[in-house]
C-alpha atoms as one frame of an Amber mdcrd trajectory, in Angstrom:
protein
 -12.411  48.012  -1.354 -10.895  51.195  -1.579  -8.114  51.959   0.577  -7.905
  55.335   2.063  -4.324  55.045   4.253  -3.352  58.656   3.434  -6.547  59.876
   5.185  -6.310  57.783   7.952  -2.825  58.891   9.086  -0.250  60.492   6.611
   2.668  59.524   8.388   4.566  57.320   5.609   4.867  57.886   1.701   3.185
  57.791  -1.960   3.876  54.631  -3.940   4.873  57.030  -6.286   7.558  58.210
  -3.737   8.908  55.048  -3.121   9.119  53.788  -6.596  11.221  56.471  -7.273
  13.277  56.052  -3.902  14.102  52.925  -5.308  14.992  53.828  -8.724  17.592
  56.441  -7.689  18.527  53.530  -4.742  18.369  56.445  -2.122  16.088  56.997
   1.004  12.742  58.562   2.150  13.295  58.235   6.330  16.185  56.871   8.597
  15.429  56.279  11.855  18.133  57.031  14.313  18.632  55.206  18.043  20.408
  58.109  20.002  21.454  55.824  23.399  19.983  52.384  24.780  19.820  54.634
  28.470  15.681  54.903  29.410  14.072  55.823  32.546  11.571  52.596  32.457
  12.003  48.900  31.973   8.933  48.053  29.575   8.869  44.132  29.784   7.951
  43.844  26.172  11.468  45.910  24.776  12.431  45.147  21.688  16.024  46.656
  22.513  15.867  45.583  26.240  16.841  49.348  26.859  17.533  50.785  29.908
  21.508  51.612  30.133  24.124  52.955  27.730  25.884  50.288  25.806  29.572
  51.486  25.067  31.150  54.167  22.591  27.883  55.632  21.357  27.856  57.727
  18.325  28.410  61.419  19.370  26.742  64.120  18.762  28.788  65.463  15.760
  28.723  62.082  14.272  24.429  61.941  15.064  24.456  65.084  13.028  26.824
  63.870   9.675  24.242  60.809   9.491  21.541  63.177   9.220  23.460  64.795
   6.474  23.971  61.717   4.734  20.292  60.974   5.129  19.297  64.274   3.939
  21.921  63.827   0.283  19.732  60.262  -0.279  16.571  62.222  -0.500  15.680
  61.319   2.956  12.504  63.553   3.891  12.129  62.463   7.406  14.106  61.367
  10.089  12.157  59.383  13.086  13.978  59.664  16.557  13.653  56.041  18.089
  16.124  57.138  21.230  16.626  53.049  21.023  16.111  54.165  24.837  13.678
  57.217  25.591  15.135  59.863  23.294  14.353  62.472  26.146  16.770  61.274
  28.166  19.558  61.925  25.040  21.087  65.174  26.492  21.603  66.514  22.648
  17.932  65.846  22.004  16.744  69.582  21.401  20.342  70.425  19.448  19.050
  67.285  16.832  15.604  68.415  16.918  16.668  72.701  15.672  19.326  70.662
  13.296  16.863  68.564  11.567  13.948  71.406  11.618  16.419  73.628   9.852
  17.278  71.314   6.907  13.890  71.090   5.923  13.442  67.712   6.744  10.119
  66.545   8.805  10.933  64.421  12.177   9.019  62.132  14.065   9.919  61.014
  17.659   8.888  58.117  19.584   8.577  58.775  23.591   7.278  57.721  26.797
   6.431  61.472  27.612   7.322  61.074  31.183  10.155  63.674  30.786   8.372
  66.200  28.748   8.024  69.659  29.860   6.123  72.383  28.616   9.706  73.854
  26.948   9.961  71.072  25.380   6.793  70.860  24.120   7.021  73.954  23.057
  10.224  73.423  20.980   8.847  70.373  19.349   5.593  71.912  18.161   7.517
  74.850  16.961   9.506  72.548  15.135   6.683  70.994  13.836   7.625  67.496
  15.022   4.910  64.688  15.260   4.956  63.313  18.505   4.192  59.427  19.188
   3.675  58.596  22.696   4.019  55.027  24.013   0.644  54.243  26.221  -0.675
  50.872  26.808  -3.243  51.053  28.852  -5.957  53.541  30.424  -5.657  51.701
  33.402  -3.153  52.517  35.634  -2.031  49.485  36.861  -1.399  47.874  33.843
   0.598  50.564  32.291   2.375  50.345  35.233   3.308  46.840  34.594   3.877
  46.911  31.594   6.320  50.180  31.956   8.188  48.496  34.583   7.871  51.133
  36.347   5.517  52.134  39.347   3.862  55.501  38.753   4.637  55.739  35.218
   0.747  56.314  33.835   0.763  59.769  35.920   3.946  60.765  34.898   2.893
  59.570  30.901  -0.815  61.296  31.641   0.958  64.552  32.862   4.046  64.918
  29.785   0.633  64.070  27.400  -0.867  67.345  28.805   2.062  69.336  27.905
   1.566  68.333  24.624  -1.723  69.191  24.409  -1.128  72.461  25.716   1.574
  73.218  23.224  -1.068  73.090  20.675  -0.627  69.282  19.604  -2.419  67.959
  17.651  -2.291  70.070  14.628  -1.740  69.921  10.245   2.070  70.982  11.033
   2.813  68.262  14.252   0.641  65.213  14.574   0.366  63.402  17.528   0.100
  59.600  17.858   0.011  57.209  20.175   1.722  53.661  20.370   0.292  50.615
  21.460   1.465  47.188  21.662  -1.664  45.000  21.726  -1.171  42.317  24.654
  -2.449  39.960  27.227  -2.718  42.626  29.900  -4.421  45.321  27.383  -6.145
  43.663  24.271 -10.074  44.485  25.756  -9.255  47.658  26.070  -7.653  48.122
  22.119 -11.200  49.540  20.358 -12.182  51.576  23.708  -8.476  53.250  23.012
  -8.708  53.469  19.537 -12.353  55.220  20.172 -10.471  57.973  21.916  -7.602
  58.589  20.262  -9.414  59.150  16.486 -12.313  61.166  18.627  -9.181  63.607
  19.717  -7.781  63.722  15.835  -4.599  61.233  17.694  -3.331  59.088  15.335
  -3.709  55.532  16.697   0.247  53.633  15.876  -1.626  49.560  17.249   0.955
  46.935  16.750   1.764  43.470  17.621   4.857  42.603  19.862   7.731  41.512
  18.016   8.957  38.247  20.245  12.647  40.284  21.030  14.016  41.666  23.822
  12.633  41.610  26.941   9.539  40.517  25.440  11.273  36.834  25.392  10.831
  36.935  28.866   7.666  37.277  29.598   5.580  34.776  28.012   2.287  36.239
  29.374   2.311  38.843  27.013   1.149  36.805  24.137  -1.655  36.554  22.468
  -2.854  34.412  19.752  -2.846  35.326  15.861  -7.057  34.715  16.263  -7.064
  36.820  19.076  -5.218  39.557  16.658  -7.027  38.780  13.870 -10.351  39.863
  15.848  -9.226  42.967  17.378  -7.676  44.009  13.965 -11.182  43.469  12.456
 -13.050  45.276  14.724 -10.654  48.463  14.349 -11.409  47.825  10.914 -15.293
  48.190  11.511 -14.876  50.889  13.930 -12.993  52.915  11.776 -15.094  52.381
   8.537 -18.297  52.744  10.591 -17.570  55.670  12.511 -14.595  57.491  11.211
 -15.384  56.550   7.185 -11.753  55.330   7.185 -11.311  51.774   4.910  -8.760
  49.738   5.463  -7.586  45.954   5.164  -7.075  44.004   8.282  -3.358  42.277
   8.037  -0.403  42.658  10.856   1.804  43.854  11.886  -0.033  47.677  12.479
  -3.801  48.417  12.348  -4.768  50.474   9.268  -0.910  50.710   8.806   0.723
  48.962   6.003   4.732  48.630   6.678   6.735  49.262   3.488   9.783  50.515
   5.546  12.262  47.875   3.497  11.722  49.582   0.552  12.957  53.217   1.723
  14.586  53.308   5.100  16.659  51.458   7.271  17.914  52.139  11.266  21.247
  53.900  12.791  21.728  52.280  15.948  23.420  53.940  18.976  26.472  52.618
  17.924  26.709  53.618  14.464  25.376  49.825  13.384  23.085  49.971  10.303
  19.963  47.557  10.608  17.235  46.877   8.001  14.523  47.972  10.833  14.491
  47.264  14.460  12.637  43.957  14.128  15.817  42.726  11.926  18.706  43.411
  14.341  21.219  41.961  11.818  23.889  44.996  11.584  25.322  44.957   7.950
  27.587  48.007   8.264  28.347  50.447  10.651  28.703  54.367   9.612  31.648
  54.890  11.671  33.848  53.083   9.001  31.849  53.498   5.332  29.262  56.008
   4.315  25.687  55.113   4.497  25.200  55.435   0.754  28.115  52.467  -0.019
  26.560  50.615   3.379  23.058  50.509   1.708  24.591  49.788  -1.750  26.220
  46.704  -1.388  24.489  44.568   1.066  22.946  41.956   0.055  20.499  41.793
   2.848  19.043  45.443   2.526  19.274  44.933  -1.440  17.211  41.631  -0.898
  14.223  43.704   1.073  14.516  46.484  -1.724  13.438  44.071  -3.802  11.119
  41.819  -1.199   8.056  41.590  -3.311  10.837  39.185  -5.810  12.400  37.490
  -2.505   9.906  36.657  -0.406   8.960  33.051   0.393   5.862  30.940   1.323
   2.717  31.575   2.393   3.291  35.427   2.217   4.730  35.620  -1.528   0.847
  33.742  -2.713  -1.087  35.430  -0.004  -3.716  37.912  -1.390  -2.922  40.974
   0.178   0.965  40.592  -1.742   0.506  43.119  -3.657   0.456  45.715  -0.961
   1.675  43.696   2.262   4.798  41.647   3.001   4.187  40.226   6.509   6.115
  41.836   9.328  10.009  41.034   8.241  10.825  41.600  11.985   8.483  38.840
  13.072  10.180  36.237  10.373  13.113  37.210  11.443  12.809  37.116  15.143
  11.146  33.689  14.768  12.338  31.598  11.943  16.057  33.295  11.724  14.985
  33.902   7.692  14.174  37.587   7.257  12.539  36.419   3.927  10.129  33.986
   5.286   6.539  34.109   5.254   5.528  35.886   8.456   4.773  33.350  11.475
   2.479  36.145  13.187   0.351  36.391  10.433  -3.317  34.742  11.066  -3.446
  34.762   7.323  -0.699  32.344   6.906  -2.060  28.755   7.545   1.134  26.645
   7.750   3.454  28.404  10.034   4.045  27.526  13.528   5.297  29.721  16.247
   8.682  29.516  17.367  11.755  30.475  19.390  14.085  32.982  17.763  16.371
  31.144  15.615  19.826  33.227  17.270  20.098  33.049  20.785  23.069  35.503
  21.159  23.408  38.930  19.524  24.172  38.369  15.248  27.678  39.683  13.895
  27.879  42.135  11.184  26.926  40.796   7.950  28.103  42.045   4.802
């Protein structure tokens, strides 16, 4: 089968781009946590945001990363707020600062604080937009936001964008999903409408961090996933002519993040990816070129297609897929294991996260 990811939603990079990101041992995106603070309580948080943690980065020091980013031959820097980014009172400084080095931006956001300014200033700066939406129905996305009358406010910050001209070639606009208990019927009626609108459709499984811990009703089974990821698949082949292969941890999206980025958290803490929240260095004391350099973990995930173990290291889709790292992580304490999540892996077994309290830097 030929695969056809570019088509379906351009927002990562060439193999021929990251071979070569990993020859000169630089970067192709950093994504960047700007405060934990967030207007809603989403029970399925990977960061269980909602307030400030202590002595986050400043503004000036927000900026230098980018710099340092930017001299790796980052491309693209993807504002994760780590919170909602909106609420980040330097947001629209960041946004001009990164639009005028040339570099492309993403930025993940609830929407619910959007207004048509700054809409406006993030079409003009040609940033691609992913909105978190769970559900069509408002009830749901109200429980699952945490927060009572967060689908209108979501609905009405989604109309800004749309008015701002979103989405277009310059600024694509996505929306994120994580497929769940509460929502998983509606996932192809969703999917339907977002590729019908030229959205980009960002489906993922829940990573079992967080809040998500918590609430155990969430969860649904790797068959159940399995399924729904198959029947994207035959949507989007049948109706959209887009081919893909059905694996986790993102529908028609294969994660090769290890290879050429890694995560600034609000504290200056550099992580593999969010899913990995194992800090091996922290940008306040060392320069992210020396941080990514000598740690062994990030150098281990550079080279993951060498380092992985079980299931996923034999598994047919190796060549191109290396399980969710996150979910190995979050579940078997081994970032290198085969991926429990993974309905393709027949021997492993779901499990509590191996580290109960939060990891210490490791070098």
């Amino acid at each position: 089968m030929t695969l056809n990811y570019e088509v379906i939603h351009g927002l990562d990079f060439t193999n021929e781009e990251i071979t070569a990101c990993l020859k000169r041992q630089g970067l192709l995106s950093l994504e960047l946590e700007f405060s934990k603070a967030c207007n809603l309580k989403c029970i399925y948080c990977y960061a269980n945001a909602g307030n400030p943690l202590p002595d986050e980065l400043p503004l000036a020091q927000i900026k230098d990363v980018i710099d340092q980013a930017a001299e790796l031959g980052a491309k693209k820097i993807i504002l994760i707020g780590g919170g909602e980014p909106l609420m980040y009172e330097g947001l629209e400084s960041v946004v001009e600062y990164i639009h005028k080095k040339g570099l492309h931006q993403n930025i993940f956001t609830n929407a619910m604080l959007l207004t048509k300014e700054i809409a406006g200033l993030l079409f003009k700066c040609g940033v691609s937009v992913v909105v978190k939406h769970n559900s069509n129905i408002p009830e749901i996305q109200d429980r699952l936001a945490g927060v009572k009358g967060a689908y209108d406010k979501i609905k009405q910050g989604f109309e800004y964008l749309l008015e701002a001209g979103y989405p277009n070639g310059k600024g694509q606009l996505c929306i994120q999903t994580v497929i769940c208990r509460q929502n998983i019927k509606e996932i192809p009626d969703m999917w339907i409408w977002a590729r019908e609108r030229g959205i980009i459709p960002y489906f993922e499984i829940i990573t079992n961090q967080g809040r998500a811990k918590e609430h155990k009703e969430l969860q649904v089974s790797n068959e159940e996933i399995r399924k729904i990821f198959e029947e994207l698949e035959y949507i989007d082949e049948t109706r959209f002519g887009n081919k893909w292969s059905p694996h986790p941890t993102i529908a028609s999206f294969t994660c090769k993040r290890h290879l050429y980025s890694c995560l600034v958290n609000s504290q200056g803490y550099i992580q593999p990816c969010t899913g990995i929240d194992m800090p091996v260095g922290n940008v306040r004391h060392e320069k992210l070129k020396d941080i990514l350099k000598k740690s062994p973990v990030i150098q281990k995930l550079r080279n993951i297609y060498a380092n992985i173990q079980g299931e996923c290291k034999e598994c047919e889709f190796a060549f191109d897929c290396y399980g969710c790292r996150g979910n190995a992580y979050q579940l078997t304490g081994n970032f290198l294991a085969s991926d429990p999540a993974c309905w393709l892996n027949k021997k492993a077994k779901k499990a509590e996260p191996a580290h109960a309290n939060p990891p210490h830097v490791c070098q």
